[in-house]
N, C-alpha and C positions, 0 to 999 in steps of 0.2 A: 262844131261846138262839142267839146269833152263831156261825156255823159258819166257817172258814180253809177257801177252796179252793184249792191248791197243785197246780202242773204236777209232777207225777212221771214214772218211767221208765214206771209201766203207763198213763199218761193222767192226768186232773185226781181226786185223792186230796181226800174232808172231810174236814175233823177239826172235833170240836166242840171249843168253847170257855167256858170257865169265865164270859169276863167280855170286853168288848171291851177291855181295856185286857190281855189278853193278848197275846204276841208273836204273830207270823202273816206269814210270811215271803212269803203271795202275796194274794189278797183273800178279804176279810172280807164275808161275807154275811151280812144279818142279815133280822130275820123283822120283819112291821112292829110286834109289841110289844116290842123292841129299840130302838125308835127314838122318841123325844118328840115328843109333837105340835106341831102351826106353832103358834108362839107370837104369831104375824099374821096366823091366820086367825079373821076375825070374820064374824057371820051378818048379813044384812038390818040389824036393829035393832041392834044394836051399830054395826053403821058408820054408822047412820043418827045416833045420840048423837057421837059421834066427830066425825062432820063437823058437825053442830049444834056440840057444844062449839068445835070450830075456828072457826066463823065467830062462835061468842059472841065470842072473845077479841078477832079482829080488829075485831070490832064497835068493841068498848068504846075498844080502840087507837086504832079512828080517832075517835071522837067525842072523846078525849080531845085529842087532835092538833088537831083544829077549835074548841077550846073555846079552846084554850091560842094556835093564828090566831086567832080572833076577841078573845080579850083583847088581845095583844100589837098588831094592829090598832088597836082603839081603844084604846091607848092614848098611839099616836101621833096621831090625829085632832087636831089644834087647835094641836100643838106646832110652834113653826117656828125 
């Protein structure tokens, strides 16, 4: 549960809080199950797929790209 710590007259006063989207007129502390996990942290084998899939795509990109040079090549050979 998110706790408000505020500067008062005896020093830094908590208050707990319902919900972080309550008001909190100094800072918000929160506990780490308050908080969402990194939605970009991946392990080992997950990045390892990730960058596999990445270099699938470019793959296919380029070989389409040299297929589409080599047509367009020949098919100017012979034309003049």
């Amino acid at each position: 549960m998110p706790v408000c710590a505020v500067s008062g007259s005896s020093g830094i006063e908590l208050q707990q809080m319902s919900s972080t989207a309550d008001a909190c007129s100094g800072v918000v502390l929160l506990q780490p199950d308050d908080v969402p996990p990194n939605p970009f942290y991946m392990d080992m084998q997950t990045g390892a797929e990730v960058a596999g899939a990445v270099a699938a795509v470019w793959l296919t990109g380029w070989g389409i790209r040299m297929a589409i040079n080599a047509l367009r090549d020949n098919s100017t050979d012979g034309a003049t």
